[in-house]
C-alpha positions as CSV (number, residue, x, y, z in Angstrom):
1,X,21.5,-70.9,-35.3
2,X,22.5,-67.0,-36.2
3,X,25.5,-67.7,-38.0
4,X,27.1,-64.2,-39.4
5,X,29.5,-65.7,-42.3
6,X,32.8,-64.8,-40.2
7,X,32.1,-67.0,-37.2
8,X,31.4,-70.2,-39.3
9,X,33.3,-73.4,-38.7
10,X,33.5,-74.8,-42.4
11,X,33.8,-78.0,-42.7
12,X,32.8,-81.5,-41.6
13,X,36.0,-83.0,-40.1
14,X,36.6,-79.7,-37.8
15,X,33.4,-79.8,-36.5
16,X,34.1,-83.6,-35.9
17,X,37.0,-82.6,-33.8
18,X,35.6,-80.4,-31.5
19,X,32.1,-82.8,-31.0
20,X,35.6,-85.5,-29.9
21,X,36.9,-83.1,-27.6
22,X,33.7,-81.9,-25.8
23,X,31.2,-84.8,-25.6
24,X,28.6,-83.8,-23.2
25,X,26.1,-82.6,-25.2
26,X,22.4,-81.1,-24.9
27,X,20.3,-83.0,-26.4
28,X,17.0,-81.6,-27.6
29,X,14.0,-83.3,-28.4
30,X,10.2,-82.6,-29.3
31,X,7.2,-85.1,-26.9
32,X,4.2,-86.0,-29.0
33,X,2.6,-83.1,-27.5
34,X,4.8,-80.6,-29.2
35,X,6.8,-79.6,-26.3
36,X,10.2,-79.5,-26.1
37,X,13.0,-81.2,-23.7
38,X,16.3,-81.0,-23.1
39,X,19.0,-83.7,-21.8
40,X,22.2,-83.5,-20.6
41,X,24.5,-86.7,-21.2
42,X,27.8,-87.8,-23.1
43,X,27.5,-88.9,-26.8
44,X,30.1,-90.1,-28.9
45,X,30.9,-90.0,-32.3
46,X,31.3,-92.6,-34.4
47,X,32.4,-90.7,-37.8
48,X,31.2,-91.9,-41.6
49,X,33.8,-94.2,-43.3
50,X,32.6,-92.0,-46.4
51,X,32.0,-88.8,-47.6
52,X,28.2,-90.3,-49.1
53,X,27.3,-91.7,-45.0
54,X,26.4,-90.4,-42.2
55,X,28.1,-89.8,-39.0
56,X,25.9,-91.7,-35.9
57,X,26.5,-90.4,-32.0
58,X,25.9,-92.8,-29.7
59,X,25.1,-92.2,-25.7
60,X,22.2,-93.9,-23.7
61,X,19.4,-92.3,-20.7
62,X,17.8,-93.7,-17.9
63,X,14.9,-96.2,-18.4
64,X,13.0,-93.8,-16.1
65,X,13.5,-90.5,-18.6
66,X,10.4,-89.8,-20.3
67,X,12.5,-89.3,-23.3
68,X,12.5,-93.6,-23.0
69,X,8.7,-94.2,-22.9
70,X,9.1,-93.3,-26.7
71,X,11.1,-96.1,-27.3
72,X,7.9,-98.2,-29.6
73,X,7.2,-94.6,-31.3
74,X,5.1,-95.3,-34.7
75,X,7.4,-93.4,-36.3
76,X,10.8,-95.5,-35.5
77,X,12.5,-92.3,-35.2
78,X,12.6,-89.1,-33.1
79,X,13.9,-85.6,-34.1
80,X,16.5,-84.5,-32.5
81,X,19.4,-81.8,-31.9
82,X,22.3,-82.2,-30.0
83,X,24.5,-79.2,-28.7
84,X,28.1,-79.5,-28.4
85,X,29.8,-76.7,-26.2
86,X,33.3,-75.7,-26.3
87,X,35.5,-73.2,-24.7
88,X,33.7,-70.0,-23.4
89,X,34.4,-66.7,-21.8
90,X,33.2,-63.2,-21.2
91,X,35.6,-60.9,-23.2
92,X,35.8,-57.4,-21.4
93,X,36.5,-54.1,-23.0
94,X,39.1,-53.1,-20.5
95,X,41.3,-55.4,-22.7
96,X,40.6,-53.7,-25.9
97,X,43.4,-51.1,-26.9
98,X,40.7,-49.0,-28.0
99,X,39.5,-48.3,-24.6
100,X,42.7,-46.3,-23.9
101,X,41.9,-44.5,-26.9
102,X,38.7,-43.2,-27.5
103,X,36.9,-45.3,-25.1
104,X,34.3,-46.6,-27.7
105,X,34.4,-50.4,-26.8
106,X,31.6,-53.1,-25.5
107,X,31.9,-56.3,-24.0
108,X,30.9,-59.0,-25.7
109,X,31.0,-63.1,-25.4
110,X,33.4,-65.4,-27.4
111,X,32.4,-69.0,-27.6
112,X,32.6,-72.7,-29.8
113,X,29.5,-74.7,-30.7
114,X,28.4,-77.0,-32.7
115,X,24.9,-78.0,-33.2
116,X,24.1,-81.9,-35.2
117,X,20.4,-82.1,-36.6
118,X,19.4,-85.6,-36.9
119,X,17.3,-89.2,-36.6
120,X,17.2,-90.9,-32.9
121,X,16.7,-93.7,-31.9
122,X,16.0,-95.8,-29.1
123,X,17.7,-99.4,-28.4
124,X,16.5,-101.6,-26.0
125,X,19.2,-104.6,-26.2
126,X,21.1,-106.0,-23.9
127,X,24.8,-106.9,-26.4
128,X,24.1,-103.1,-28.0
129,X,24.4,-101.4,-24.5
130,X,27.3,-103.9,-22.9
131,X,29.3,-102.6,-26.2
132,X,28.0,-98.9,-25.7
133,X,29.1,-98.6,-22.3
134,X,32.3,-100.6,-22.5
135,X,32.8,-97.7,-25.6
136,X,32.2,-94.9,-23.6
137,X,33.9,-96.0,-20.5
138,X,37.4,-96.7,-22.6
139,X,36.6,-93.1,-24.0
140,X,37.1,-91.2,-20.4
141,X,39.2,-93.6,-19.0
142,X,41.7,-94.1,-21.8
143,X,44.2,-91.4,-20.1
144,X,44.3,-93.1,-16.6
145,X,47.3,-94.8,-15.8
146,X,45.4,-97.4,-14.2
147,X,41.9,-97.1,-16.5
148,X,38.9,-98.7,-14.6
149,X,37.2,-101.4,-16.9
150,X,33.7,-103.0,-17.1
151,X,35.1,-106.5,-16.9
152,X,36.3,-104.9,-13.1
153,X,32.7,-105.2,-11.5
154,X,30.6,-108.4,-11.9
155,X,28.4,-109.1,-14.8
156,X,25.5,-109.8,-13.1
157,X,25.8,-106.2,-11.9
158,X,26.7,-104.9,-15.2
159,X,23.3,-106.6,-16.4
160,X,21.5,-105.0,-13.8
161,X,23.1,-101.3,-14.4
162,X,22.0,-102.1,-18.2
163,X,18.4,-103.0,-17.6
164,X,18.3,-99.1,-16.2
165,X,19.1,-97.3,-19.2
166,X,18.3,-97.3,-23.0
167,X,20.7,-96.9,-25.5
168,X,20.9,-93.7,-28.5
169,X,21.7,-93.5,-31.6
170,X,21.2,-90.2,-33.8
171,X,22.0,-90.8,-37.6
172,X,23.5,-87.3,-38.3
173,X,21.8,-85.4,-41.2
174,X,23.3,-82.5,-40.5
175,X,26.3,-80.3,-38.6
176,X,26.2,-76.7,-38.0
177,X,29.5,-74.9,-36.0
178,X,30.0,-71.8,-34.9
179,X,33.4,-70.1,-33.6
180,X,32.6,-66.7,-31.9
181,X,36.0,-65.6,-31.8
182,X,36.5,-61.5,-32.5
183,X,37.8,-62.4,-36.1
184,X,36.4,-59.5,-37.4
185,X,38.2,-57.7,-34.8
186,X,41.7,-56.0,-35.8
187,X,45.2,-58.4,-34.7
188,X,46.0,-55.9,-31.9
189,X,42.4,-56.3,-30.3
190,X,42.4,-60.4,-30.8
191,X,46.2,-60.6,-29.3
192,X,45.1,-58.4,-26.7
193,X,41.6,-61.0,-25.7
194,X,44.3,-63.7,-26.2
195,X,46.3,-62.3,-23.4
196,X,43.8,-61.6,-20.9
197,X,42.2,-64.7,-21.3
198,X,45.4,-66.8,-20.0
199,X,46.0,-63.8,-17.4
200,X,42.6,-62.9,-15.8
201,X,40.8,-66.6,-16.7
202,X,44.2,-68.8,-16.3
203,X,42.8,-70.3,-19.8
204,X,45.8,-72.5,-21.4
205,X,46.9,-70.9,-24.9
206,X,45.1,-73.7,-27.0
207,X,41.7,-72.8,-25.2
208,X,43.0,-69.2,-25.2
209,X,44.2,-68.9,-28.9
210,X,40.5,-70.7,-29.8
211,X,38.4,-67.3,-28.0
212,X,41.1,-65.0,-29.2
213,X,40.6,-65.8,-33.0
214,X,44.8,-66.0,-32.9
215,X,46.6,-68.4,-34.7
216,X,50.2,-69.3,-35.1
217,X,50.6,-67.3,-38.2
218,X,49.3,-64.0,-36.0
């Protein structure tokens, strides 16, 4: 990923926090033919309990995904990158103060990212994917005030929704974010993205603040 010094997010526990708050992820991967795939699915995080370990993401695909036919690969292992995307948003010139100035302004596109390099692999067993999905399904339904469970539908059905899929698990060997935000843009110019994003896009000021490059001290 281009990564221009001013737009990097430095630092393992922030780029932790944004993977929490945006999930799905694109996961890319590389057939034994050399060509390359792409996925689209939830995967959590389940963080290091040190600084000297690595963070895993967990997530699971269909049994009928080709990515799954891998699943007794010689190598126990698959490459893999998965792509985080947070908040987004075409930033037009017409907000720029500069434009009623002299005019000389572009548009451009402020976004969040962050990209994890690392080791998948694939789990065919039964306990590991009841746990997984009971994990993922108290993740989205946590903030329900009546939060859907797997113990609601049968097990036998459960068992059957589980013989579907295969499980995921990347070991992470390495995080890369990015924050796209106009920070090398002057306060005036950031304020002014700031505004128009929660006016023009109806973007709250925490998404807002995040594309604008503002923070509290501004």
């Amino acid at each position: 990923m281009y990564q221009p010094p001013q737009f990097l997010i430095d630092g393992r526990a922030e780029c932790q926090r944004i993977i929490e708050a945006a999930p799905f992820a694109t996961l890319v991967t590389r057939d034994a033919s050399g060509e390359l795939s792409a996925d689209h699915l939830p995967l959590l995080l389940a963080p290091a309990g040190d600084a000297s370990s690595s963070d895993t993401l967990i997530g699971h695909i269909a049994r009928a995904n080709p990515l799954a036919r891998r699943i007794e690969s010689p190598l126990g292992s698959i490459e893999a990158l998965a792509i985080f995307h947070g908040p987004q948003a075409y930033i037009t010139p017409s907000w720029y103060p500069a434009k009623r100035e002299h005019g000389k302004v572009v548009p451009t596109w402020n976004y969040q990212v962050v990209h994890v390099h690392g080791r998948l692999r694939l789990i065919d067993d039964p306990h590991w994917l009841r746990e997984m999905v009971t994990t993922l399904t108290e993740r989205f339904e946590s903030e329900r005030e009546r939060p859907w469970r797997v113990s609601d539908a049968p097990d036998d059905y459960i068992a059957a929704m589980c013989r579907a899929i295969v499980g995921i698990e990347i070991t992470v060997d390495r995080l890369e974010g990015k924050r796209k935000a106009s920070q090398h843009k002057s306060l005036d110019e950031r304020r002014a993205i700031h505004q128009g994003l929660q006016d023009e896009y109806g973007y709250g000021e925490q998404e807002a603040a995040c594309l604008g490059g503002v923070t509290p001290e501004d």
